[in-house]
N, CA, C and O atoms as a GROMACS GRO file, in nm:
protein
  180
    1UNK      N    1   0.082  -0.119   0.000
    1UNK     CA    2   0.000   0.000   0.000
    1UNK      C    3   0.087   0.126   0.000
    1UNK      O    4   0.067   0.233  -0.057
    2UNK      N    5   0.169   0.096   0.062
    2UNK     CA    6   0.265   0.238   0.070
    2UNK      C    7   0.423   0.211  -0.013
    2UNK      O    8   0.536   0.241   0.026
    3UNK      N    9   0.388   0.156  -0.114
    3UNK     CA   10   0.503   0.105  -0.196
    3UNK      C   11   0.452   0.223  -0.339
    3UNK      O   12   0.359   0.278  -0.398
    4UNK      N   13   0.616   0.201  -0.330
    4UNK     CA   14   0.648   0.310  -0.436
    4UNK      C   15   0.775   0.286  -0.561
    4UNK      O   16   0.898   0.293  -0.563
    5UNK      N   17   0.668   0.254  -0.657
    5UNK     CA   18   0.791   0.235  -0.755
    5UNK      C   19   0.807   0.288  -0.890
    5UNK      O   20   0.701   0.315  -0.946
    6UNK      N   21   0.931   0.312  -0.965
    6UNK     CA   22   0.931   0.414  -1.092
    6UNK      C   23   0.842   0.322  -1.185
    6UNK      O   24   0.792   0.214  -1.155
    7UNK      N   25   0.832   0.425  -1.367
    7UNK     CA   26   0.759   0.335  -1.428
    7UNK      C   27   0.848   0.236  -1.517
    7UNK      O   28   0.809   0.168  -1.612
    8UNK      N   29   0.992   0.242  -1.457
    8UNK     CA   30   1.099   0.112  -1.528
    8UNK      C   31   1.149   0.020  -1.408
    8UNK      O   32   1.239  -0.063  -1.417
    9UNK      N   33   1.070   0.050  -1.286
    9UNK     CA   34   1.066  -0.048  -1.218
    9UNK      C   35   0.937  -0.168  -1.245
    9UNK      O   36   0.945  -0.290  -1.227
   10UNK      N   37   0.834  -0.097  -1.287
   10UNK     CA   38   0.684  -0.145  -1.320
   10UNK      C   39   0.714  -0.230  -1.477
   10UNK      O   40   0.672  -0.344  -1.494
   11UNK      N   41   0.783  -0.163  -1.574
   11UNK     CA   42   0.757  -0.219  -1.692
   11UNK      C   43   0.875  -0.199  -1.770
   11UNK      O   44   0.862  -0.145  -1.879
   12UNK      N   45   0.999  -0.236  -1.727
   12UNK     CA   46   1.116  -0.212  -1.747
   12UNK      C   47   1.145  -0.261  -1.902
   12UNK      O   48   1.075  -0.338  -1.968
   13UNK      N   49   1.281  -0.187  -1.947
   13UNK     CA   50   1.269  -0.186  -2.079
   13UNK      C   51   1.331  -0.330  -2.145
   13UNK      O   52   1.419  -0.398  -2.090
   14UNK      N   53   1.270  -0.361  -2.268
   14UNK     CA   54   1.312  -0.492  -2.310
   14UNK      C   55   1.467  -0.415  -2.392
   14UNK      O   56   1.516  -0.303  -2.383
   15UNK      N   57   1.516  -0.571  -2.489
   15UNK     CA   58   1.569  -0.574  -2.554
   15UNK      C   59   1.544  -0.519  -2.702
   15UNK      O   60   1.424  -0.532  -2.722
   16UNK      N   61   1.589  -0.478  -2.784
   16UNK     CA   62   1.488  -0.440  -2.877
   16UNK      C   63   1.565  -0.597  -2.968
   16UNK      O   64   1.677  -0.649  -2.970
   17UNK      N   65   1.448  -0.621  -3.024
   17UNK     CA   66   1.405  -0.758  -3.153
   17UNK      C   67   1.430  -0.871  -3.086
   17UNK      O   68   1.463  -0.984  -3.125
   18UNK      N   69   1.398  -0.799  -2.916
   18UNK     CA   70   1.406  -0.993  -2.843
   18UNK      C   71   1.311  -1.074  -2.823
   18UNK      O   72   1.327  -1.189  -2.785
   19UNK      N   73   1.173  -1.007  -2.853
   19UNK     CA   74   1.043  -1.109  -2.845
   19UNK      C   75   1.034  -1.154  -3.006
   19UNK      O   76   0.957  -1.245  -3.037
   20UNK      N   77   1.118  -1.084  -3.111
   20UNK     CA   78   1.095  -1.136  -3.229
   20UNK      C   79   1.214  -1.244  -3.262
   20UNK      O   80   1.174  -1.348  -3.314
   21UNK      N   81   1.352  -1.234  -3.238
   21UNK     CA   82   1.431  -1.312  -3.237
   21UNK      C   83   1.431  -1.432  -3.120
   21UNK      O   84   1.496  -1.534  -3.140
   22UNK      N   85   1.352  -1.413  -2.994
   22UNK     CA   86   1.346  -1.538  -2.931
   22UNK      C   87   1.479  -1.513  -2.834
   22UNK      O   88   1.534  -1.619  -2.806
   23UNK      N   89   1.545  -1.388  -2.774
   23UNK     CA   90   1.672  -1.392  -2.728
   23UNK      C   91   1.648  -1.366  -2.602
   23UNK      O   92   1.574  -1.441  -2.539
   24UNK      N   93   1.706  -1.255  -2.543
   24UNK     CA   94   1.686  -1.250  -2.388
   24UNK      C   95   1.569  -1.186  -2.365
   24UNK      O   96   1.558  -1.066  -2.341
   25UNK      N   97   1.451  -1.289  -2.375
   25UNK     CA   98   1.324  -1.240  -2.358
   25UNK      C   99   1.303  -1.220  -2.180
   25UNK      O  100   1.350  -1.298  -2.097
   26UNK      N  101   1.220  -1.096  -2.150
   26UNK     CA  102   1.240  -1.125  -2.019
   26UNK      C  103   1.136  -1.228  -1.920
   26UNK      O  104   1.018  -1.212  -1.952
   27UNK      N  105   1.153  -1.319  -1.820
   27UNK     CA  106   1.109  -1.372  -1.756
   27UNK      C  107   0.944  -1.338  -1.771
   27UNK      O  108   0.891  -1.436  -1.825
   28UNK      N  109   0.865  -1.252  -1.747
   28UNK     CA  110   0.728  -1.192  -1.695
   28UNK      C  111   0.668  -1.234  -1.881
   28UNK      O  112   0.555  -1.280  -1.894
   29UNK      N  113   0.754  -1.211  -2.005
   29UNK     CA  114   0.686  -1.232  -2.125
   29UNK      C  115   0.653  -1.371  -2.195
   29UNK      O  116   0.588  -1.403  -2.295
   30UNK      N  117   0.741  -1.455  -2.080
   30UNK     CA  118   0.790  -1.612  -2.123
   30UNK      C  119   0.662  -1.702  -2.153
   30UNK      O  120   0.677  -1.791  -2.236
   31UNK      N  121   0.542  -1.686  -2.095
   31UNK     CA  122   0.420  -1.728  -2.088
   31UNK      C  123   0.334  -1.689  -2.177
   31UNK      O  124   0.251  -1.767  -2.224
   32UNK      N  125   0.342  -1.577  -2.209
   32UNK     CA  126   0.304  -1.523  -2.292
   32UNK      C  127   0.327  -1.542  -2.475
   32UNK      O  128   0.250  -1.566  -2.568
   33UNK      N  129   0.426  -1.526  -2.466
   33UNK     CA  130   0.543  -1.564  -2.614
   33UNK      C  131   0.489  -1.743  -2.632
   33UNK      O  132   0.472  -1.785  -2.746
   34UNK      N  133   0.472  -1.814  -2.541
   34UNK     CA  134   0.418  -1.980  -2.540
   34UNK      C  135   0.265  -2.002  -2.621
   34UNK      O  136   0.228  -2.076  -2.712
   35UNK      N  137   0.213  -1.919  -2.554
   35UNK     CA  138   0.049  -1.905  -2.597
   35UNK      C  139   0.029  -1.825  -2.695
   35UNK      O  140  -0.088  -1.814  -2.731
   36UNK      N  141   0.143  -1.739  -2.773
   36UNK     CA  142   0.078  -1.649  -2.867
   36UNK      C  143   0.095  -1.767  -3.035
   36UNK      O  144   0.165  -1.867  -3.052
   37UNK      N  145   0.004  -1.702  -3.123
   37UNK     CA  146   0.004  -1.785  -3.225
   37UNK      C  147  -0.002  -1.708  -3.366
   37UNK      O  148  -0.108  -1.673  -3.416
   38UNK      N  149   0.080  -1.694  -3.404
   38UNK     CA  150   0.059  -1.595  -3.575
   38UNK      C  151  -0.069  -1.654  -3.663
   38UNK      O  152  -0.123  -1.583  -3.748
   39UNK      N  153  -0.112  -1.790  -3.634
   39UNK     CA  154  -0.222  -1.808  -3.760
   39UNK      C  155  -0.400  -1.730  -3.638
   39UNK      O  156  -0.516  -1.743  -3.674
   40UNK      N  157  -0.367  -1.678  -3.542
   40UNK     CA  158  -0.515  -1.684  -3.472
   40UNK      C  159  -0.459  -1.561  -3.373
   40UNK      O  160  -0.349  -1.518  -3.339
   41UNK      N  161  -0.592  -1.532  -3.349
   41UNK     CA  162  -0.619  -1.380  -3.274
   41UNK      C  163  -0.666  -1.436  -3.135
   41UNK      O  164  -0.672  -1.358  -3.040
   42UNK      N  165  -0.702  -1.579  -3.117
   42UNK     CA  166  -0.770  -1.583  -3.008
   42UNK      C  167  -0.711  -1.614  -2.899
   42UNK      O  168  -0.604  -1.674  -2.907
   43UNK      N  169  -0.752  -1.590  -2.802
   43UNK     CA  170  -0.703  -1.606  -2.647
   43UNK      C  171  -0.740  -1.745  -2.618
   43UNK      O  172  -0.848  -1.805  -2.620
   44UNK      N  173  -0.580  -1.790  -2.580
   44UNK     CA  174  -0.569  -1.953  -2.529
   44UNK      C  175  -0.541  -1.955  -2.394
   44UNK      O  176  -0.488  -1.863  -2.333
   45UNK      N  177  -0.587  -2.091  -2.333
   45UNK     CA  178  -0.544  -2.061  -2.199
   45UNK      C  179  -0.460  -2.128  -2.126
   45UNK      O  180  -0.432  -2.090  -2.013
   0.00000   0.00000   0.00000
């Protein structure tokens, strides 16, 4: 409640072309990058 943090503590900056090259993706996107799919828009779970 009384925590206080910047907005690159909250959503700190990637790598640039690392969710497209597959490189030092960070930890929090890893789940994400698993479930996404280029042929479909839809939400998997």
């Amino acid at each position: 409640m009384n925590l206080v943090k910047t907005y690159e503590e909250i959503y700190p900056t990637i790598p640039t072309g690392c969710l497209l090259d597959g490189g030092d993706v960070p930890f929090d996107y890893d789940d994400y990058l698993k479930r996404a799919s280029a042929e479909s828009f839809e939400v998997t779970t």
